[in-house]
N, CA, C and O atoms as a printed pandas DataFrame, in Angstrom:
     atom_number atom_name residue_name chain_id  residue_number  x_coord  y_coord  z_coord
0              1         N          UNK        A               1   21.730  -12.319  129.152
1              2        CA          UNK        A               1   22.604  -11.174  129.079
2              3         C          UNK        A               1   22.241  -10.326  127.867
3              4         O          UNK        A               1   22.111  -10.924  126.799
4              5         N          UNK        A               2   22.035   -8.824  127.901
5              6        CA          UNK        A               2   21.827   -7.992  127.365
6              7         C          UNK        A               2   23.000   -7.480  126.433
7              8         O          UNK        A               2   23.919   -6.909  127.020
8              9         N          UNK        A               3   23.114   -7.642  124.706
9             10        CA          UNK        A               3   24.719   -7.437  123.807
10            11         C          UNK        A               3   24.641   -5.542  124.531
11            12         O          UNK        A               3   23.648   -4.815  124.573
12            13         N          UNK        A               4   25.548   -5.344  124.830
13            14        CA          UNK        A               4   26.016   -3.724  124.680
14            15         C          UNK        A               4   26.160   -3.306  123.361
15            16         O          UNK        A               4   26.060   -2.108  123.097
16            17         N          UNK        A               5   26.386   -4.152  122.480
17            18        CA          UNK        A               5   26.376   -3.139  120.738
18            19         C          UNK        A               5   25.291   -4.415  120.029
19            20         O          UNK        A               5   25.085   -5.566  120.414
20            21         N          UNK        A               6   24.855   -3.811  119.103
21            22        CA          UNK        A               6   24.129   -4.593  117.940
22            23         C          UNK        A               6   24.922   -4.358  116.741
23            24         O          UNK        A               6   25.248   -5.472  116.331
24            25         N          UNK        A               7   25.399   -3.439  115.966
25            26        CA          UNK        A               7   27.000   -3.381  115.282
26            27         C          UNK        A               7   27.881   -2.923  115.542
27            28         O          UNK        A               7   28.091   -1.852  116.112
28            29         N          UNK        A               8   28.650   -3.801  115.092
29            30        CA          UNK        A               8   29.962   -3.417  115.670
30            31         C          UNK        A               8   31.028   -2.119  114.256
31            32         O          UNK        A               8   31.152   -2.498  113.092
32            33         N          UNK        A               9   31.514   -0.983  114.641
33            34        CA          UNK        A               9   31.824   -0.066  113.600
34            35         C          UNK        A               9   33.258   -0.524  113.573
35            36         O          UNK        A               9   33.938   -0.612  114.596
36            37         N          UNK        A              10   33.692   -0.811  112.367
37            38        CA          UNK        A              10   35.299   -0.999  112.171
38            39         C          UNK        A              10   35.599   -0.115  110.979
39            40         O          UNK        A              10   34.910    0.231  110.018
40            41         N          UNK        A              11   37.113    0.198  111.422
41            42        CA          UNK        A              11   38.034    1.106  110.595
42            43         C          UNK        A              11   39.241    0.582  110.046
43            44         O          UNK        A              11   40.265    0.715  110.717
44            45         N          UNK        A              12   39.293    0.036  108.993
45            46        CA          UNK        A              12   40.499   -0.558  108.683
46            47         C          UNK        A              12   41.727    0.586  108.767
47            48         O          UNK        A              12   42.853    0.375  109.216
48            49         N          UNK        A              13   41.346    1.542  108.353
49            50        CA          UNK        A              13   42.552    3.005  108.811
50            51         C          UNK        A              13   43.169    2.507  110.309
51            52         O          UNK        A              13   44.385    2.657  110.428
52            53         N          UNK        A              14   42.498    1.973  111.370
53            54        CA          UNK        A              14   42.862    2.327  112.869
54            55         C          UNK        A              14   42.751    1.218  113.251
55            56         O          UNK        A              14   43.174    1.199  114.406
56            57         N          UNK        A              15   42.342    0.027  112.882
57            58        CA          UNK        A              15   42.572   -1.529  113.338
58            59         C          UNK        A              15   43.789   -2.140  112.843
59            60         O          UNK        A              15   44.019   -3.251  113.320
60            61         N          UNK        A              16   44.382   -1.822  112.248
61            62        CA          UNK        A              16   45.810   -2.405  111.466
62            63         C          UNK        A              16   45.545   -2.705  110.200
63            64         O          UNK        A              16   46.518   -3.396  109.899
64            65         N          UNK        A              17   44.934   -2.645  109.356
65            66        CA          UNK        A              17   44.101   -2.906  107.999
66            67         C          UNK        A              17   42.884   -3.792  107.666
67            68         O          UNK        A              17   42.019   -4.170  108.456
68            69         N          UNK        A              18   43.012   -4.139  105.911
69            70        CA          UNK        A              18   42.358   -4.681  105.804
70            71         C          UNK        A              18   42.092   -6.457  106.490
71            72         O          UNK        A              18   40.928   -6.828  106.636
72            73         N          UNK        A              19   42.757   -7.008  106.700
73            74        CA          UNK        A              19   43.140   -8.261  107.125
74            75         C          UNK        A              19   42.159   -8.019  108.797
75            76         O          UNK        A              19   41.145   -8.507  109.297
76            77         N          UNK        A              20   42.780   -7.396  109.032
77            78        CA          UNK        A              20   42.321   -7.499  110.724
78            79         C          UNK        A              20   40.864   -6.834  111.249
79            80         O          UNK        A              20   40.251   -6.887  112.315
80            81         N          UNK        A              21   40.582   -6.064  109.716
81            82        CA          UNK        A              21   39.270   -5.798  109.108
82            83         C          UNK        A              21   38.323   -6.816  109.301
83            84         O          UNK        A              21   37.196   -6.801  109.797
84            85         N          UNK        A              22   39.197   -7.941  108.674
85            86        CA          UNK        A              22   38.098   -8.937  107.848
86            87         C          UNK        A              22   37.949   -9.755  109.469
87            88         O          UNK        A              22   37.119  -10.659  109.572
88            89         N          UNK        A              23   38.645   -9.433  110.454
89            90        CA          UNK        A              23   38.717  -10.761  111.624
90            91         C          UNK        A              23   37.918   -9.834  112.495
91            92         O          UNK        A              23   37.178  -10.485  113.233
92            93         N          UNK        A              24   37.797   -8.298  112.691
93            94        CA          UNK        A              24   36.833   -8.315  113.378
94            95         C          UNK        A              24   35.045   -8.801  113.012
95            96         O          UNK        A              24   34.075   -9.190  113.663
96            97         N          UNK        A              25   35.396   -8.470  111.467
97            98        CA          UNK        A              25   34.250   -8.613  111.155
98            99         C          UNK        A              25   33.690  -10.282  111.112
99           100         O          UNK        A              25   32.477  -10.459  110.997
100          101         N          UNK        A              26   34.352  -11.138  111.181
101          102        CA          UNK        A              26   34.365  -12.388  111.349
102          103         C          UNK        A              26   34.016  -12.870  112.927
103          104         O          UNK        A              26   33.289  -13.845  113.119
104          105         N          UNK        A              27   34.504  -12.224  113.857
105          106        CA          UNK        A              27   34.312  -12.674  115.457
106          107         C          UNK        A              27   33.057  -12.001  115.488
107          108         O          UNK        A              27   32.236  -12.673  116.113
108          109         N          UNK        A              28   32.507  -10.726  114.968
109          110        CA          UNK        A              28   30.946   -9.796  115.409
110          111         C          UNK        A              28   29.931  -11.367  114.299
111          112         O          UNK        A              28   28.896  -11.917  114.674
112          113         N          UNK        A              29   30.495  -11.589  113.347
113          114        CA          UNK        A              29   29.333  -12.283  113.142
114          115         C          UNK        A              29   29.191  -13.880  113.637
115          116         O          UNK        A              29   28.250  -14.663  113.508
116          117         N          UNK        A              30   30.598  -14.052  114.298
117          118        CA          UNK        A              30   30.231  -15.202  115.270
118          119         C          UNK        A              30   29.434  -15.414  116.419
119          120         O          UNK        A              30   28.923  -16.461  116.817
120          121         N          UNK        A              31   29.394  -14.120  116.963
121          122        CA          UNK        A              31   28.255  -13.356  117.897
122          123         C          UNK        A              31   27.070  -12.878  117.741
123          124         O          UNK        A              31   26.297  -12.531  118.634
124          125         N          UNK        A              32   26.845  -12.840  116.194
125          126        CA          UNK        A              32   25.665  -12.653  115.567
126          127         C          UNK        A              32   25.594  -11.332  115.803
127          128         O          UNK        A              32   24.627  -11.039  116.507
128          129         N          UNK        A              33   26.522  -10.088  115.343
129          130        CA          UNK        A              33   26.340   -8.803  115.456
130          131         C          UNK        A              33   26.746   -8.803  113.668
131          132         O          UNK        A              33   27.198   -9.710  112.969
132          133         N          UNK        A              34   26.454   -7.722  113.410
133          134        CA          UNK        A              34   26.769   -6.894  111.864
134          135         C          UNK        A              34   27.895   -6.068  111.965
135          136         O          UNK        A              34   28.468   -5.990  113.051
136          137         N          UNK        A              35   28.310   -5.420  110.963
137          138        CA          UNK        A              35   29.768   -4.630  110.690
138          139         C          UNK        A              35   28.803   -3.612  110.233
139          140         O          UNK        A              35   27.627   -3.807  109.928
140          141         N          UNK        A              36   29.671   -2.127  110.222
141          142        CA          UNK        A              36   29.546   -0.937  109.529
142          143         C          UNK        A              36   31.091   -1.087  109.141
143          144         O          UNK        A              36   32.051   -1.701  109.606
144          145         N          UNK        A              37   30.865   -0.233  108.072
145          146        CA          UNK        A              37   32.525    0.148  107.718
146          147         C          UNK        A              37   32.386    1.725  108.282
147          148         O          UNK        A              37   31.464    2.497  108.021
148          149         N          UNK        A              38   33.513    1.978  109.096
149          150        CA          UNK        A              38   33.456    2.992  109.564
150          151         C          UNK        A              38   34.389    4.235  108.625
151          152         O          UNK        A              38   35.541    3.878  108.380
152          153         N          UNK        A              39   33.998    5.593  108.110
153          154        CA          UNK        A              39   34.521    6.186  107.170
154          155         C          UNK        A              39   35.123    5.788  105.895
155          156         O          UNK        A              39   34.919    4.666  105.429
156          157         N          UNK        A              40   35.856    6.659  105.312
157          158        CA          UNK        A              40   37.108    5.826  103.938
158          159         C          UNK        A              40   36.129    5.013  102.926
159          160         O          UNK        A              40   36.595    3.950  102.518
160          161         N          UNK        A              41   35.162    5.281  102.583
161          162        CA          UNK        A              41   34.454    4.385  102.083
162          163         C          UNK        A              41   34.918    3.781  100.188
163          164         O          UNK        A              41   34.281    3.056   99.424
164          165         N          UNK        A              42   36.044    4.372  100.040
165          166        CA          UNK        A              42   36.798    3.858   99.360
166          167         C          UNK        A              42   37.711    2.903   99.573
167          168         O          UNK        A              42   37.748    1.903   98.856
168          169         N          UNK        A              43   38.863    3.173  100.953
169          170        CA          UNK        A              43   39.504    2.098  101.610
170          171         C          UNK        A              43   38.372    0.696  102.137
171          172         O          UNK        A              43   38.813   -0.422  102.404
172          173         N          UNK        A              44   37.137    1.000  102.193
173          174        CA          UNK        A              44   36.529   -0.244  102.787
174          175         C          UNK        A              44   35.335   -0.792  101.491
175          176         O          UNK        A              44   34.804   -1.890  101.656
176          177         N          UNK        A              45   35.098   -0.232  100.654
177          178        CA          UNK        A              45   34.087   -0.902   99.749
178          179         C          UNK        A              45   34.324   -2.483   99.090
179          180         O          UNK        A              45   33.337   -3.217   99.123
180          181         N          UNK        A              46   35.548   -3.010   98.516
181          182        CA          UNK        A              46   35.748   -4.421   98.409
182          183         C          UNK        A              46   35.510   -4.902   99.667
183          184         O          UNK        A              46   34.456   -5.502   99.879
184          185         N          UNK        A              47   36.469   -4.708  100.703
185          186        CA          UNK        A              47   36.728   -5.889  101.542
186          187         C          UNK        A              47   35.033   -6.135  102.099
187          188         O          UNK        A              47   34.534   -7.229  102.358
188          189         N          UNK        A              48   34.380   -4.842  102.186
189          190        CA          UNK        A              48   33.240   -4.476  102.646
190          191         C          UNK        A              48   32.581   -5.786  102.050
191          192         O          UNK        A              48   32.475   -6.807  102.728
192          193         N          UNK        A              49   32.118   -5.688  100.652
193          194        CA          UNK        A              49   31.689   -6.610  100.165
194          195         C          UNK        A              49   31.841   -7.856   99.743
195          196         O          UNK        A              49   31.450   -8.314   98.670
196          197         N          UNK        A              50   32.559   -8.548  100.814
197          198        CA          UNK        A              50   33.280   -9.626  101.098
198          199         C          UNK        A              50   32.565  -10.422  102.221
199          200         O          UNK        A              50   32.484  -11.649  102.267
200          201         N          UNK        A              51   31.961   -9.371  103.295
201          202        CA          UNK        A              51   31.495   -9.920  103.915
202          203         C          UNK        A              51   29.769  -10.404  104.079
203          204         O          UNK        A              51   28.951   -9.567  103.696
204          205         N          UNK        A              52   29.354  -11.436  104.513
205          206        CA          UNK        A              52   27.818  -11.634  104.684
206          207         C          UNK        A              52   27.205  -10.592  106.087
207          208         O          UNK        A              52   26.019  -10.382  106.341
208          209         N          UNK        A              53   28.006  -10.236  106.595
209          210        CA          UNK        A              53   27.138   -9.329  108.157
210          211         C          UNK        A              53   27.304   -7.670  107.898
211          212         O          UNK        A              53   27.027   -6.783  108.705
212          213         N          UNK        A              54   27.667   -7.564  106.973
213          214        CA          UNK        A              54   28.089   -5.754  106.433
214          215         C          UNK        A              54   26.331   -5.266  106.578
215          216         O          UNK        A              54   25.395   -5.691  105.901
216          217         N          UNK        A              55   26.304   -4.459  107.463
217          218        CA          UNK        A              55   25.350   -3.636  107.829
218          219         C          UNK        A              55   24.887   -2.435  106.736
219          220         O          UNK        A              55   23.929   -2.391  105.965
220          221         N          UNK        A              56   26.090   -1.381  107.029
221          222        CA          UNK        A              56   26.455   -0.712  105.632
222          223         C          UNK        A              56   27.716    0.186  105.812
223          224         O          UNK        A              56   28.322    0.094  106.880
224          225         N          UNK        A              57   28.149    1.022  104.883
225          226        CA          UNK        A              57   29.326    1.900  104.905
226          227         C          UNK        A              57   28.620    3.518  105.079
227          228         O          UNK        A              57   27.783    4.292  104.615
228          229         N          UNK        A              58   29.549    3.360  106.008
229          230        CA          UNK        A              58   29.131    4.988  106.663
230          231         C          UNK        A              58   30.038    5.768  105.501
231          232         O          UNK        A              58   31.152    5.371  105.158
232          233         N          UNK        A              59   29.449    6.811  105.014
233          234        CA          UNK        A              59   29.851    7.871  103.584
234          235         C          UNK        A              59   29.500    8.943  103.865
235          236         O          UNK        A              59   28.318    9.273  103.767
236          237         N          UNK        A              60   30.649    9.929  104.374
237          238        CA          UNK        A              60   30.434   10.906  104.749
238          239         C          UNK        A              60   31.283   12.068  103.816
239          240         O          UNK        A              60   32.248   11.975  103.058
240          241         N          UNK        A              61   30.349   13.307  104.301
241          242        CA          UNK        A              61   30.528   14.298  102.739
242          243         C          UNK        A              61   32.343   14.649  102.423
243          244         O          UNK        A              61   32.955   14.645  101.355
244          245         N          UNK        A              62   32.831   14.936  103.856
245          246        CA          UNK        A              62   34.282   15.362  103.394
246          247         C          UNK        A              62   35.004   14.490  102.404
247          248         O          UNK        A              62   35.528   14.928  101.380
248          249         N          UNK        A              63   34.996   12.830  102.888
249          250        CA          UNK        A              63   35.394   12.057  102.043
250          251         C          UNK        A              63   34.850   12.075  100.367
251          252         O          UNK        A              63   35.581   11.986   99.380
252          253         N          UNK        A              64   33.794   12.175  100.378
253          254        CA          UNK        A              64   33.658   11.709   98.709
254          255         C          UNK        A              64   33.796   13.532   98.229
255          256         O          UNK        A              64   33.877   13.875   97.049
256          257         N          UNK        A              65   33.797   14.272   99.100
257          258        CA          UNK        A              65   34.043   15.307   97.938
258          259         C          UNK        A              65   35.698   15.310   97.862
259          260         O          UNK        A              65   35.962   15.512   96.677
260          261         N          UNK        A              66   36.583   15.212   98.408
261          262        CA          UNK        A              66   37.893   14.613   98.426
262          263         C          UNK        A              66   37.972   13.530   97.547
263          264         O          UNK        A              66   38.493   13.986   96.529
264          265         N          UNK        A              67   37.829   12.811   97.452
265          266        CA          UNK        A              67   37.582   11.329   97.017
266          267         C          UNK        A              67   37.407   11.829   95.407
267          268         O          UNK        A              67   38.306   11.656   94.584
268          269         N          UNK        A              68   36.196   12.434   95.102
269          270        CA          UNK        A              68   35.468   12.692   93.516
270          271         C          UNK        A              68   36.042   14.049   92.834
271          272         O          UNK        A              68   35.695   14.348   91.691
272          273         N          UNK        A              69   37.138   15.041   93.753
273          274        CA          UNK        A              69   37.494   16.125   93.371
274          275         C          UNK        A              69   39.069   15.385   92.578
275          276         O          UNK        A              69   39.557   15.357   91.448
276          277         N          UNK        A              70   39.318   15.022   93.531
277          278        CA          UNK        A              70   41.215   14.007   93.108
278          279         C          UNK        A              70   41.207   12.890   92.523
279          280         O          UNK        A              70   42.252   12.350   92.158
280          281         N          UNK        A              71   40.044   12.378   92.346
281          282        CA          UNK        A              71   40.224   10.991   91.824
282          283         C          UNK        A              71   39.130   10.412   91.037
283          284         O          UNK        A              71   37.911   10.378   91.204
284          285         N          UNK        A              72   40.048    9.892   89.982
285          286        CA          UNK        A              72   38.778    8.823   88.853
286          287         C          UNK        A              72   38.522    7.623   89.664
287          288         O          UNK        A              72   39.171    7.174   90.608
288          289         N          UNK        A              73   37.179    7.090   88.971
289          290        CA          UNK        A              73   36.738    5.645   89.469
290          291         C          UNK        A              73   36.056    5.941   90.661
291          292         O          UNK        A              73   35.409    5.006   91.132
292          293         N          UNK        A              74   36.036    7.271   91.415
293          294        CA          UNK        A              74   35.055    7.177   92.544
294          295         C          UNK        A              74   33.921    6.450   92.429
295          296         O          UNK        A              74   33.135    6.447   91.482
296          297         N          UNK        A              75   33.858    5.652   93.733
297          298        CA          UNK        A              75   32.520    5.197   93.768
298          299         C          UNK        A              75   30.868    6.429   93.978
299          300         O          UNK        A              75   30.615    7.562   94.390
300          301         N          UNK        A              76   30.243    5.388   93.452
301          302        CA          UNK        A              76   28.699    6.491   93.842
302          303         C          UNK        A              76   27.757    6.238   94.551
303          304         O          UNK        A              76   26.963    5.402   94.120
304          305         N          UNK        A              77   27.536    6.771   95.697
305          306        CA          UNK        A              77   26.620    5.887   96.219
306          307         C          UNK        A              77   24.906    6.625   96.096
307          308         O          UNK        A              77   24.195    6.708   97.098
308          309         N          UNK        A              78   24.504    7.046   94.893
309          310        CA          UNK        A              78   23.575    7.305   94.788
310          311         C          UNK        A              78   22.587    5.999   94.390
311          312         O          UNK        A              78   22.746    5.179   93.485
312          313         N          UNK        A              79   21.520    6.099   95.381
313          314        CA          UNK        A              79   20.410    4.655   95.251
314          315         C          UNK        A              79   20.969    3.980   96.398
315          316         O          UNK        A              79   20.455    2.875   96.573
316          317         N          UNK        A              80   22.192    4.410   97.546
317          318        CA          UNK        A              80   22.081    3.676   98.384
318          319         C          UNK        A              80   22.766    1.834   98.057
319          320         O          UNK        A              80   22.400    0.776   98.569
320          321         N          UNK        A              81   23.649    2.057   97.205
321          322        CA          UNK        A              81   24.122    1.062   96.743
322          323         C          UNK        A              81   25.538    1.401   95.770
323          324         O          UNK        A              81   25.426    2.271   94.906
324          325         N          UNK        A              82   26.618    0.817   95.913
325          326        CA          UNK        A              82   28.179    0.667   95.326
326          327         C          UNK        A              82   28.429   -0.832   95.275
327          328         O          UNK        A              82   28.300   -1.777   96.053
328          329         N          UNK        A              83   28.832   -0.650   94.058
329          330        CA          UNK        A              83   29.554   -2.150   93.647
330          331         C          UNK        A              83   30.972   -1.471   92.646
331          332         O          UNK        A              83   31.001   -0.734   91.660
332          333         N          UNK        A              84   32.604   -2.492   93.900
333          334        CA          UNK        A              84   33.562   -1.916   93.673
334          335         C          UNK        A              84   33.677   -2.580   92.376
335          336         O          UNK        A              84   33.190   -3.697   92.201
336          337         N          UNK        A              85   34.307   -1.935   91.445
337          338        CA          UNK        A              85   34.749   -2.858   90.013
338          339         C          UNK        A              85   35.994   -3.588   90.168
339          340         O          UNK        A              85   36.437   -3.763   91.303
340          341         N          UNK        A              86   36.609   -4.034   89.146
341          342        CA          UNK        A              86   37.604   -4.618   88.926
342          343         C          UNK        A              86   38.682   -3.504   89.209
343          344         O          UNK        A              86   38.470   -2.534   89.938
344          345         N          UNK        A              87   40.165   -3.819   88.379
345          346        CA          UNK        A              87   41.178   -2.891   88.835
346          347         C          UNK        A              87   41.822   -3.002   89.455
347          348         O          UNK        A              87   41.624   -3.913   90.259
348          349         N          UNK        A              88   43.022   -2.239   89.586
349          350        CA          UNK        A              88   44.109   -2.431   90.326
350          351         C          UNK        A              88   43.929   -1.838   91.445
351          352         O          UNK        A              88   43.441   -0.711   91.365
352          353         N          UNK        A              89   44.228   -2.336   92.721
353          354        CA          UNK        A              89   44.629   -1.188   94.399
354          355         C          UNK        A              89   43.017   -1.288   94.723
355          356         O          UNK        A              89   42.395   -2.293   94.378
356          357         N          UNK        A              90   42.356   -0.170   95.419
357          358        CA          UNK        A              90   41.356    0.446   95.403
358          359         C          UNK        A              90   40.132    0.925   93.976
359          360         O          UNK        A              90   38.917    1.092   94.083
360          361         N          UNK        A              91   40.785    1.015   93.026
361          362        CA          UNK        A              91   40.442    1.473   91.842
362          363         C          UNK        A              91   40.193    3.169   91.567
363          364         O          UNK        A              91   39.318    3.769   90.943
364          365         N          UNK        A              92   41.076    3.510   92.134
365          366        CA          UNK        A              92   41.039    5.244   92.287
366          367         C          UNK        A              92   42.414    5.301   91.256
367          368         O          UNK        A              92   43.287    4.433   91.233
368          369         N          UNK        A              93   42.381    6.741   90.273
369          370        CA          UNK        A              93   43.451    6.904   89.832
370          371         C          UNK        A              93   43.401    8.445   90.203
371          372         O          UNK        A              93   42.344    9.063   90.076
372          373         N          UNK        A              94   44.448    9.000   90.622
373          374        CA          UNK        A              94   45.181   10.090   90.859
374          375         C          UNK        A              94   45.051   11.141   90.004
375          376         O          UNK        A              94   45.788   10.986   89.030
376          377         N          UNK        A              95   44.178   12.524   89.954
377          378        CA          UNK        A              95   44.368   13.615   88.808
378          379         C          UNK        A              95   45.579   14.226   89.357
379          380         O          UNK        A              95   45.607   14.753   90.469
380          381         N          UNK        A              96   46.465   14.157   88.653
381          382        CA          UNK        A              96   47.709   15.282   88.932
382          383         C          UNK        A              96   47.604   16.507   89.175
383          384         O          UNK        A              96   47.928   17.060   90.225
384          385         N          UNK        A              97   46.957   17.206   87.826
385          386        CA          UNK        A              97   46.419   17.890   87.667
386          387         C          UNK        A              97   45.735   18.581   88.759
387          388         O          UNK        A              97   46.272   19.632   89.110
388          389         N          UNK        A              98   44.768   18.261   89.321
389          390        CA          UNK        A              98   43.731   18.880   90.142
390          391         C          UNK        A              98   44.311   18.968   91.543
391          392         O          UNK        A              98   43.940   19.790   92.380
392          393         N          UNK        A              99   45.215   18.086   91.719
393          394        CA          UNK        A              99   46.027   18.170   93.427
394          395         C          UNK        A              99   47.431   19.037   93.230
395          396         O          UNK        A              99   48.091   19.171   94.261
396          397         N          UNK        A             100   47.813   19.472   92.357
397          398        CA          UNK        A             100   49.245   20.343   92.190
398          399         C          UNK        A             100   49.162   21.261   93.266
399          400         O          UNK        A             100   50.009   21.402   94.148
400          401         N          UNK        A             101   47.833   22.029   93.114
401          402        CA          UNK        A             101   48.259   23.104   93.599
402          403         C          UNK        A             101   48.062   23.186   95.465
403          404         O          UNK        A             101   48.356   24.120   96.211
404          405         N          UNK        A             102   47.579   22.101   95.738
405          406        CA          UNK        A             102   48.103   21.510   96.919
406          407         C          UNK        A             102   49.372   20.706   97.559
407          408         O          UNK        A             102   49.473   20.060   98.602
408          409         N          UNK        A             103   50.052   20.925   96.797
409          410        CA          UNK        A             103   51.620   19.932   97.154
410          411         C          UNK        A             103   52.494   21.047   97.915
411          412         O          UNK        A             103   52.462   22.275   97.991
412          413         N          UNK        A             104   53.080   20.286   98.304
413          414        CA          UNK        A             104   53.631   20.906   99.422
414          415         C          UNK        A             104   55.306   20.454   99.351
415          416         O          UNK        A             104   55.642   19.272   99.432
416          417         N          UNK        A             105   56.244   21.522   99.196
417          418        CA          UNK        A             105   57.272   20.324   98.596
418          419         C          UNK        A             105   58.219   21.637   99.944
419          420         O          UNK        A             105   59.409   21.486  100.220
């Protein structure tokens, strides 16, 4: 039998989180398939690197310019490589500052 996917793309945004993250990515490599993290590459960089079948994280431009305009601690993925640090949550902190004038009250 011929696999229909060789990786499998997961979204912790749209699978129910990180947890159910970690179980698809656990059944694809019981099958001997790989994970992508699909978008958010902030929401997925730890758990990401948690796993042994992580293919890679899809990083796309809207996100990190969002991501690096509002927030400290962005990751970088220049060289094709991120390693999440320590820290609390995600490790993003919030510029107040720079999102005001987007609030919406």
């Amino acid at each position: 039998m011929i696999p229909s996917v060789d990786c499998l793309q997961v979204d912790a945004t749209r699978c129910g989180g990180l947890t159910e993250w970690l179980r698809a990515a656990a059944l694809a490599q019981a099958h001997g398939l790989e994970v992508s993290a699909h978008c958010a590459p902030h929401a997925h960089a730890a758990v990401a690197a948690c796993v042994p079948n992580l293919r890679h994280i899809e990083w796309f431009h809207d996100h990190v310019r969002i991501e690096s305009m509002f927030f400290d601690g962005a990751l970088d993925p220049t060289g094709g490589v991120v390693r999440p640090e320590g820290g609390v949550g995600l490790g993003l902190e919030l510029r107040t500052d720079e999102v005001e004038e987007f609030r919406v009250v």
